[in-house]
C-alpha positions as a printed NumPy array, in Angstrom:
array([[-12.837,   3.9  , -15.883],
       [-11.998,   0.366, -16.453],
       [ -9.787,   0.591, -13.625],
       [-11.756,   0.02 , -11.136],
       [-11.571,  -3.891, -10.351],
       [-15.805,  -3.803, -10.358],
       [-15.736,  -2.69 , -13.425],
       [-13.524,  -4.74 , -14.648],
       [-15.243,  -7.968, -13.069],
       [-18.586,  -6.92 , -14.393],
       [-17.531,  -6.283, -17.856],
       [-15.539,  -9.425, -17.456],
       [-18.492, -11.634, -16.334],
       [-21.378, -10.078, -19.073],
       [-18.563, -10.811, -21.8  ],
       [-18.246, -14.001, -20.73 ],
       [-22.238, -14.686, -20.085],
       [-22.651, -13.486, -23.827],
       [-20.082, -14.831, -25.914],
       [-18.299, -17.621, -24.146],
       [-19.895, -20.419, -26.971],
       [-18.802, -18.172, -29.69 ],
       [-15.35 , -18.397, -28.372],
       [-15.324, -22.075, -27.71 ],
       [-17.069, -22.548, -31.031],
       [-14.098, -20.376, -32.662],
       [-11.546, -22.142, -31.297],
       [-13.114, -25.327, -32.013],
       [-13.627, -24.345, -35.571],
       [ -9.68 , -23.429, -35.803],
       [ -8.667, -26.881, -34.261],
       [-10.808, -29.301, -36.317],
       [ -9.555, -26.661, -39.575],
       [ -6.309, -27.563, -39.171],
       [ -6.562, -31.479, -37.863],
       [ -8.132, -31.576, -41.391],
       [ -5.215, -30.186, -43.508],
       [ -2.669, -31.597, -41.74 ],
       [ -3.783, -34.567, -39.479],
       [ -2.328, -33.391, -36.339],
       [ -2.446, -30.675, -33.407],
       [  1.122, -29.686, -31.612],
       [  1.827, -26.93 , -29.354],
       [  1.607, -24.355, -32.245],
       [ -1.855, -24.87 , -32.087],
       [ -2.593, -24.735, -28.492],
       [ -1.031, -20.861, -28.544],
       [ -2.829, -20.153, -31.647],
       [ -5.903, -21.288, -29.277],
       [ -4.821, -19.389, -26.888],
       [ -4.299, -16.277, -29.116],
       [ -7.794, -16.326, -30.322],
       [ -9.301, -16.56 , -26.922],
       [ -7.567, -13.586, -25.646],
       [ -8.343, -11.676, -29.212],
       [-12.096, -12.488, -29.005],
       [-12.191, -11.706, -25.645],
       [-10.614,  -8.539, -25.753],
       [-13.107,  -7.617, -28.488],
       [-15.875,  -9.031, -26.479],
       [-15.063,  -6.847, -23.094],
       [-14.793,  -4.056, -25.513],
       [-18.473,  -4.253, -26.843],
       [-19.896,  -5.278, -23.005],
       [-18.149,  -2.021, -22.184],
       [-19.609,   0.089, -24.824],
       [-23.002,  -1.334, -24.026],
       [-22.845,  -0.416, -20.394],
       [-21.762,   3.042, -21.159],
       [-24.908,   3.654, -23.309],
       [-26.497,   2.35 , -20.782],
       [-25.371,   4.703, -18.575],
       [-25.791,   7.604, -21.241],
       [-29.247,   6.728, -21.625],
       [-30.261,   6.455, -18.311],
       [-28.632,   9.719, -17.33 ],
       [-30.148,  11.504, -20.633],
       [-33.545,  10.366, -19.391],
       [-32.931,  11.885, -15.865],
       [-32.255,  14.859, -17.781],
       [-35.347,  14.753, -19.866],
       [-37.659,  14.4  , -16.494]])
């Protein structure tokens, strides 16, 4: 199901809506780690950035997704119910 490039867009866009500070404050929190220990940031750290972006926000679409399909359960257990 995840497909479908709607899908994919709204998952995409409520992960982002939801957890896009906890991502920046992540990375943040990695960066200002590791200017303390060793007092400088090279390119090292800008894929390790870039690793934990893509990591949280794989984990991120995953939970939007699960969300929206109990969502969808819900709603379609509740038609049932009627």
């Amino acid at each position: 199901m995840l497909l479908h490039t709607s899908l994919l867009a709204t998952v995409l866009g409520r992960a982002l809506r939801r957890h896009a500070w906890g991502m920046l404050a992540a990375v943040l929190f990695l960066n200002v780690m590791h200017w303390m220990r060793h007092s400088a940031l090279d390119w090292g750290d800008a894929r390790d950035s870039l690793s934990l972006l893509l990591i949280y926000l794989g984990l991120a679409m995953l939970l939007e997704y699960k969300r929206l399909r109990d969502a969808e359960d819900a709603s379609a257990a509740a038609e049932d119910g009627r």
